[in-house]
PyMOL commands that place a pseudoatom at each C-alpha (Angstrom):
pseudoatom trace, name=CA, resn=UNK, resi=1, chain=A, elem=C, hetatm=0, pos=[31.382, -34.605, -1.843]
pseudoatom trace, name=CA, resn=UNK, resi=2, chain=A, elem=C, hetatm=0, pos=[30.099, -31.554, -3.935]
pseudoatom trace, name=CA, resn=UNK, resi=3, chain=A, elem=C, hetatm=0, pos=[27.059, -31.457, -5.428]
pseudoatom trace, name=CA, resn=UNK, resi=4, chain=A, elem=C, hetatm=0, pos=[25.940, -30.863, -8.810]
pseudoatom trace, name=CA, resn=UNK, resi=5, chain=A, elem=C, hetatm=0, pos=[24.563, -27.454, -9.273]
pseudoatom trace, name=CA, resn=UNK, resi=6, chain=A, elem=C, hetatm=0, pos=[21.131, -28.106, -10.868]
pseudoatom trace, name=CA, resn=UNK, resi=7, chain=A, elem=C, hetatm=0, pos=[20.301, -26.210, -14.219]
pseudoatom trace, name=CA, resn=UNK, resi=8, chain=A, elem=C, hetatm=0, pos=[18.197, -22.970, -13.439]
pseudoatom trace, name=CA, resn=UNK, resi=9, chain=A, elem=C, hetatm=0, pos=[14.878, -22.490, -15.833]
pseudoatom trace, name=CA, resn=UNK, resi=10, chain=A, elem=C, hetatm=0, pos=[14.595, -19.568, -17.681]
pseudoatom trace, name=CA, resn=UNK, resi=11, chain=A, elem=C, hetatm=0, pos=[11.882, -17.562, -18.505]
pseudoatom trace, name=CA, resn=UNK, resi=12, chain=A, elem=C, hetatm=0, pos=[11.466, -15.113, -21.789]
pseudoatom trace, name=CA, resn=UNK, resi=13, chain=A, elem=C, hetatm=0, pos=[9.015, -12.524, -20.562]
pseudoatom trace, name=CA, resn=UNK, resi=14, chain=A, elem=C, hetatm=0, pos=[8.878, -11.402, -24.231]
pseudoatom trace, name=CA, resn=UNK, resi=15, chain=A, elem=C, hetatm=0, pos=[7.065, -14.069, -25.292]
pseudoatom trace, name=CA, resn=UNK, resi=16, chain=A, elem=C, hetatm=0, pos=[4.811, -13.499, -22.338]
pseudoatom trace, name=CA, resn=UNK, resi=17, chain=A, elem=C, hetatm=0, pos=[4.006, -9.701, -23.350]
pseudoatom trace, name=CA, resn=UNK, resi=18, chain=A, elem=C, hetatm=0, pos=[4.057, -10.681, -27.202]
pseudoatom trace, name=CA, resn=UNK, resi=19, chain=A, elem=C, hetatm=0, pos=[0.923, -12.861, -26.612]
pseudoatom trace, name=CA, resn=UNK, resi=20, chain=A, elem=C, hetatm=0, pos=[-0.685, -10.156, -24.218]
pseudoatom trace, name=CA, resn=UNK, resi=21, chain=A, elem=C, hetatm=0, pos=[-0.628, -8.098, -26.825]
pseudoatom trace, name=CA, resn=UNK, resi=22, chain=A, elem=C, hetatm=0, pos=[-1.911, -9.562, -29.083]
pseudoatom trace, name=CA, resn=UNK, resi=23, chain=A, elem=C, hetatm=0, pos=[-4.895, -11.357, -27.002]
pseudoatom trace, name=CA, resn=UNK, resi=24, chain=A, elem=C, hetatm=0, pos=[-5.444, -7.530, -26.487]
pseudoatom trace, name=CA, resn=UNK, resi=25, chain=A, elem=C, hetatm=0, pos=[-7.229, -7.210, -29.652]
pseudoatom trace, name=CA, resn=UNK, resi=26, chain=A, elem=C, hetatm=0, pos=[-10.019, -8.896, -28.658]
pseudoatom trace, name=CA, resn=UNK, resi=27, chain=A, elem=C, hetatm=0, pos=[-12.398, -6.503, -26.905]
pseudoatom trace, name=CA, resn=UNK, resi=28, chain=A, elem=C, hetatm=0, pos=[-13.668, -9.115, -24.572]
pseudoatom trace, name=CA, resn=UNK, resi=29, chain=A, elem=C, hetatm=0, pos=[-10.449, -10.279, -23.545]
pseudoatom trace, name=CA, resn=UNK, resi=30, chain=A, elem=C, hetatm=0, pos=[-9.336, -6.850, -23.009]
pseudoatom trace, name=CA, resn=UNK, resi=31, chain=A, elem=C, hetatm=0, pos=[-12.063, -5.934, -20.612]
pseudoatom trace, name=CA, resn=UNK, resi=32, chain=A, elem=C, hetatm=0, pos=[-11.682, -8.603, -18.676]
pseudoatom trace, name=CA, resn=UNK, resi=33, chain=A, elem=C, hetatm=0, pos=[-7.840, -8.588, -18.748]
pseudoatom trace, name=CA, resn=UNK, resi=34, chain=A, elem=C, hetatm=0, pos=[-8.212, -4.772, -17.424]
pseudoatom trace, name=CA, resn=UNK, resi=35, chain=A, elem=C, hetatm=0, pos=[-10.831, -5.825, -14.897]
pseudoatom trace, name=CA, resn=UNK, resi=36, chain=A, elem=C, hetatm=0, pos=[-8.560, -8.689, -13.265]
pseudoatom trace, name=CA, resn=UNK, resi=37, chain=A, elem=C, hetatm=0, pos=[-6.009, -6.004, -12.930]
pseudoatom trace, name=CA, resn=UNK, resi=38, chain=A, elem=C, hetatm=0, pos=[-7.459, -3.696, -11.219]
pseudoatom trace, name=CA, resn=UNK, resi=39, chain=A, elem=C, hetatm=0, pos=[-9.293, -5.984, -8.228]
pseudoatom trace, name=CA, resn=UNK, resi=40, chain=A, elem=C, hetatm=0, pos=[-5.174, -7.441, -8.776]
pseudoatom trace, name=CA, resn=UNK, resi=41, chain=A, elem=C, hetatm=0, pos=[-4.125, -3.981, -7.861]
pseudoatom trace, name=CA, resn=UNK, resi=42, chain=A, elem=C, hetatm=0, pos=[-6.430, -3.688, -5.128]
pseudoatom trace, name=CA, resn=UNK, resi=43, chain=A, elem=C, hetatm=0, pos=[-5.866, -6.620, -3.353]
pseudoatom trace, name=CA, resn=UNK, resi=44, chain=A, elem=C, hetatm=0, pos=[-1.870, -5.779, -3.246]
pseudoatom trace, name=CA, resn=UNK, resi=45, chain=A, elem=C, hetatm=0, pos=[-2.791, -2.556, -1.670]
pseudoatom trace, name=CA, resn=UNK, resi=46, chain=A, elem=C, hetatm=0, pos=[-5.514, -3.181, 0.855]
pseudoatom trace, name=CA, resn=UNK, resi=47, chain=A, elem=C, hetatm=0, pos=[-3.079, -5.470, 2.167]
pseudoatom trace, name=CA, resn=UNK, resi=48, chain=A, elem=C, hetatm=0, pos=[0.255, -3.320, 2.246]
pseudoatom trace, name=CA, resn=UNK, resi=49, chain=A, elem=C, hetatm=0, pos=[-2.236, -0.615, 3.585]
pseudoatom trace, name=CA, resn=UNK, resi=50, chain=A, elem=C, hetatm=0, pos=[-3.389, -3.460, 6.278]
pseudoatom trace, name=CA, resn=UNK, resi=51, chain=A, elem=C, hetatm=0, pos=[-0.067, -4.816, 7.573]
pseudoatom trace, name=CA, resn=UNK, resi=52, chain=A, elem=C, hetatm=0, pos=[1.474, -1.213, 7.247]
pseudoatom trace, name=CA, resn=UNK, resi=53, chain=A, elem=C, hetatm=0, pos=[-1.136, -0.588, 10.507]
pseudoatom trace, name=CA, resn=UNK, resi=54, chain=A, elem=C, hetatm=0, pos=[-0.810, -3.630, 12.081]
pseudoatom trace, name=CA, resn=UNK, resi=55, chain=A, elem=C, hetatm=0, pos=[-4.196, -4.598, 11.107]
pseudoatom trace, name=CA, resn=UNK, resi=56, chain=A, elem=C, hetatm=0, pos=[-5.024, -8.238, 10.950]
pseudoatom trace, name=CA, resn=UNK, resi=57, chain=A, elem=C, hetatm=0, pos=[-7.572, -9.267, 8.488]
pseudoatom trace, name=CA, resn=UNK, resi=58, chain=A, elem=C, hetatm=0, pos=[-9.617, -10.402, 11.331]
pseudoatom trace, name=CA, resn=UNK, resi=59, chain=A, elem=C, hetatm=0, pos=[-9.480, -6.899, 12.581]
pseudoatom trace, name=CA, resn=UNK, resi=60, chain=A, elem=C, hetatm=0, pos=[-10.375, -5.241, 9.377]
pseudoatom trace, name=CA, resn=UNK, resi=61, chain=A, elem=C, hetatm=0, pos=[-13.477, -7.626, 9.018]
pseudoatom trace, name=CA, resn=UNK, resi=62, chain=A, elem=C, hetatm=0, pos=[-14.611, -6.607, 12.800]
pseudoatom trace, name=CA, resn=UNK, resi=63, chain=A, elem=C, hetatm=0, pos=[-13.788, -2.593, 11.545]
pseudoatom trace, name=CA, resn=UNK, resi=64, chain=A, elem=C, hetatm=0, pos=[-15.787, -3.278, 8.383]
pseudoatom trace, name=CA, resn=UNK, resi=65, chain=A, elem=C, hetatm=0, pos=[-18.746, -5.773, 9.388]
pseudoatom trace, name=CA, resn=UNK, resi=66, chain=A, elem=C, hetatm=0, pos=[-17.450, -8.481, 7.251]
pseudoatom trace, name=CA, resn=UNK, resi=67, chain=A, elem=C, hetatm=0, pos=[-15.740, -11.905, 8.102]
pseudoatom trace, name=CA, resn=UNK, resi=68, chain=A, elem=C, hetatm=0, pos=[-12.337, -12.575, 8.117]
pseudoatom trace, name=CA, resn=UNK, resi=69, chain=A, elem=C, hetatm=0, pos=[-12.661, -15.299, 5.041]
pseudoatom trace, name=CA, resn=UNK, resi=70, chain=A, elem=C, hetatm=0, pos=[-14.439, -12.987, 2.871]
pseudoatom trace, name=CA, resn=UNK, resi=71, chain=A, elem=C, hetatm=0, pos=[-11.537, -10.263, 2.921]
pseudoatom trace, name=CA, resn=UNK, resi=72, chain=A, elem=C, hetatm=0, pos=[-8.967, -13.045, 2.664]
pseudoatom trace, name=CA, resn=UNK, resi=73, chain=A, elem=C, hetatm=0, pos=[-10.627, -14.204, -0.658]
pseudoatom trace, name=CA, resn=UNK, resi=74, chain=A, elem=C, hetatm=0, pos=[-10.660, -10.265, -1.608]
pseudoatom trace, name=CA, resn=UNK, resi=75, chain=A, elem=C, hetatm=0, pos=[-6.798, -10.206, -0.444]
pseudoatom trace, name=CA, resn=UNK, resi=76, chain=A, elem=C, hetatm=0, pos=[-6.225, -13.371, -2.609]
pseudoatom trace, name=CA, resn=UNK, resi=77, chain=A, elem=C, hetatm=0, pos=[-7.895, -12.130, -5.374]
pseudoatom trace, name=CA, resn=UNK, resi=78, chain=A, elem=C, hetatm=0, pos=[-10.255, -15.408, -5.275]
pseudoatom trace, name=CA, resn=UNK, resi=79, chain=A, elem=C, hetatm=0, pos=[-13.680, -13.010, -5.089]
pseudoatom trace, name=CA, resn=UNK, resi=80, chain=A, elem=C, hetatm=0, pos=[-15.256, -10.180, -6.730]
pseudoatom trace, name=CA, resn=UNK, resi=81, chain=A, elem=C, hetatm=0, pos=[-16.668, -7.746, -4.835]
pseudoatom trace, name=CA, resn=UNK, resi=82, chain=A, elem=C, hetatm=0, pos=[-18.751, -4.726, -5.276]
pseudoatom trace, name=CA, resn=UNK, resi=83, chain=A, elem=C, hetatm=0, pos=[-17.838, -1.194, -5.085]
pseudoatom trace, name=CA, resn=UNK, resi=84, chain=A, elem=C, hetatm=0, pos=[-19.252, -0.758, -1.894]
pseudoatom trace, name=CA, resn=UNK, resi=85, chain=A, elem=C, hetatm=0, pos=[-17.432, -3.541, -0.275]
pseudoatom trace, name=CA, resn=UNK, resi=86, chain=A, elem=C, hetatm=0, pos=[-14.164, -2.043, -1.971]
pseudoatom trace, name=CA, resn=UNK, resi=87, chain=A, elem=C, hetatm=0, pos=[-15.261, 1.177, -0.089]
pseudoatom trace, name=CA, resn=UNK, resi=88, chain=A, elem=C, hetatm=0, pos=[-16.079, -0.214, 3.415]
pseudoatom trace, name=CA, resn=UNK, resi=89, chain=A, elem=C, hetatm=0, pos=[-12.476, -2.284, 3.324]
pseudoatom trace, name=CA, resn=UNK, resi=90, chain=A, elem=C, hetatm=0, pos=[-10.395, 1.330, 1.924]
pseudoatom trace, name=CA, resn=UNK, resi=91, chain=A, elem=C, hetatm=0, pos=[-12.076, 3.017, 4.792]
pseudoatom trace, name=CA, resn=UNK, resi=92, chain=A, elem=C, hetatm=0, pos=[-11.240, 0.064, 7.359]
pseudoatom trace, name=CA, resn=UNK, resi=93, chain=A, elem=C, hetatm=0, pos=[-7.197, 0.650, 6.851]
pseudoatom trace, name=CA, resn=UNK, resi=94, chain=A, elem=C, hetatm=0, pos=[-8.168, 4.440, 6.282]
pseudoatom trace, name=CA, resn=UNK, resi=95, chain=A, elem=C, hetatm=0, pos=[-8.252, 4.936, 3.220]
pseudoatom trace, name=CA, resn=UNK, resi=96, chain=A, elem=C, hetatm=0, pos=[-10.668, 6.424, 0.175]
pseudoatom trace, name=CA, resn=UNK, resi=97, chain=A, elem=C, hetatm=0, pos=[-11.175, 3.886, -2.846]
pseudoatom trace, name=CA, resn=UNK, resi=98, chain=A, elem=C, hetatm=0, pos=[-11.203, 6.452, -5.918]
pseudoatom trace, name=CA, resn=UNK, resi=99, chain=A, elem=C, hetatm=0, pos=[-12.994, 5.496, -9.302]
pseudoatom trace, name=CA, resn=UNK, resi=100, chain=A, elem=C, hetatm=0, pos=[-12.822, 7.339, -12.172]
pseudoatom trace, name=CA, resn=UNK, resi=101, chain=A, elem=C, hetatm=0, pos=[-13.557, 6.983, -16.111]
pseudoatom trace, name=CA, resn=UNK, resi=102, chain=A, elem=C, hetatm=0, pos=[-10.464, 6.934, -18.029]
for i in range(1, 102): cmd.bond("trace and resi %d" % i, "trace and resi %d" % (i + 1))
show_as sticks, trace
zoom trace
């Protein structure tokens, strides 16, 4: 019996980047927009940096004096967390955190 290929949803991106952009206007939305990127950004990279050394995140909490939950939720993007903090966890998977004013 063959089955019925089921019909595949699409997605315009365009519309996607045309609202963006236009939300983008609004200062407020911008700023936080840019801000939720960047912790984004972070997260992606502290753990590529992490499982690139074979570091678990209960081992980067031990090397940083946190717990294991806390830099999940940093990893997940479900927490904000100071500058400090985003120092302690660069420096746990050897690495600098580098801020600068654009």
């Amino acid at each position: 019996m063959k089955s019925k290929k089921e019909p595949r949803a699409t997605v315009d991106f365009g519309i996607h980047r045309r609202m963006v952009k236009e939300y983008m206007k609004n200062p407020e939305f911008k700023e936080a927009y840019e801000t939720e990127w960047m912790l984004h950004e972070f997260a992606e990279q502290l753990a590529f940096e992490r499982k690139k050394k074979h570091i678990t995140q209960k081992g980067l909490a031990k090397k940083t004096g946190m717990k294991q939950q806390e830099v999940s939720r940093i990893e997940r993007g479900d927490q904000n967390a100071k500058v400090a903090t985003l120092m302690r966890l660069a420096g746990g998977v050897g690495k600098k955190l580098i801020v600068k004013l654009g």
